[in-house]
C-alpha positions in Angstrom: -41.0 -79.5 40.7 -42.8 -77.3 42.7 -45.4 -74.8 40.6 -45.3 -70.9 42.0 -47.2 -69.8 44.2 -49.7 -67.5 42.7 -52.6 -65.6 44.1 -55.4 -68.3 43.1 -53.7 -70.2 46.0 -54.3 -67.4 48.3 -57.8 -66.8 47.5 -58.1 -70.5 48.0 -57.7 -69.3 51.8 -55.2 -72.4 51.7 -53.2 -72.4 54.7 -48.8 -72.6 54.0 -48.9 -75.9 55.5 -51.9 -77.2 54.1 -50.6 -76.4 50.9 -47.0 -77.8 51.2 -48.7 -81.2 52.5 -50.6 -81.2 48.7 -47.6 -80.4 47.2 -45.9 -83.3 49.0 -48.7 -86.2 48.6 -48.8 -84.8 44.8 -45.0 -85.6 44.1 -44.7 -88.4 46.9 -46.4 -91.6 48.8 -50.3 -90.9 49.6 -49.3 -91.9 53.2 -46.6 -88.9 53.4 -49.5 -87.2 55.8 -50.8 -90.0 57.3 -46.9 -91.0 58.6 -46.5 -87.2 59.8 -50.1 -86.6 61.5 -48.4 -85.6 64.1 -46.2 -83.0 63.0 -48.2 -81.6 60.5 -51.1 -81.2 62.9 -48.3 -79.5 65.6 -47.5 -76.9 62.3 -51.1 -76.6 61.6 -51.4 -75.2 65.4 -48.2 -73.0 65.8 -49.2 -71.2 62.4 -52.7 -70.9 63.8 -51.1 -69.4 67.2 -48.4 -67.2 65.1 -51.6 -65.8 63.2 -53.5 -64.8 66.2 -50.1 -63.4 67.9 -49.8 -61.1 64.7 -53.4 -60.3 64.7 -53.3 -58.8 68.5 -50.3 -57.1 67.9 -51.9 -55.3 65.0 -55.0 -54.7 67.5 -52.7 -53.7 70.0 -50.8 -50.9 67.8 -54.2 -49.7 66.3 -54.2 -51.2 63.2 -57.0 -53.6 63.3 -59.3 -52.6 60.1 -58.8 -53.6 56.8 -58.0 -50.7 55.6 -55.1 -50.4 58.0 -55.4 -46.7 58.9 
């Protein structure tokens, strides 16, 4: 089963899909990534774009420190 996600993972600066490909080669084959390079490396990107896209439209509407004021 899968352990909770708790906030040692995030200060791990582990990526979602980084972490769900551990989870997957912990439980399943080693090759599990190795089969889906492909596709992992195509979530790896969009998360990577969706970041940036949420970053500028924080920029955009001001709130661009990280104290968000």
């Amino acid at each position: 089963m899968l352990e909770t996600i708790t906030m040692t993972h995030m200060e791990n600066k582990q990526t979602a899909v980084e972490w769900l490909v551990e989870q997957i080669t912990k439980y399943h084959d080693k090759e599990f990534a190795t089969y889906y390079k492909a596709e992992i490396d195509q979530a790896e990107q969009m998360e990577k774009q969706q970041l940036q896209e949420s970053y500028m439209e924080g920029y955009d509407e001001g709130v661009y420190d990280r104290d968000y004021k």
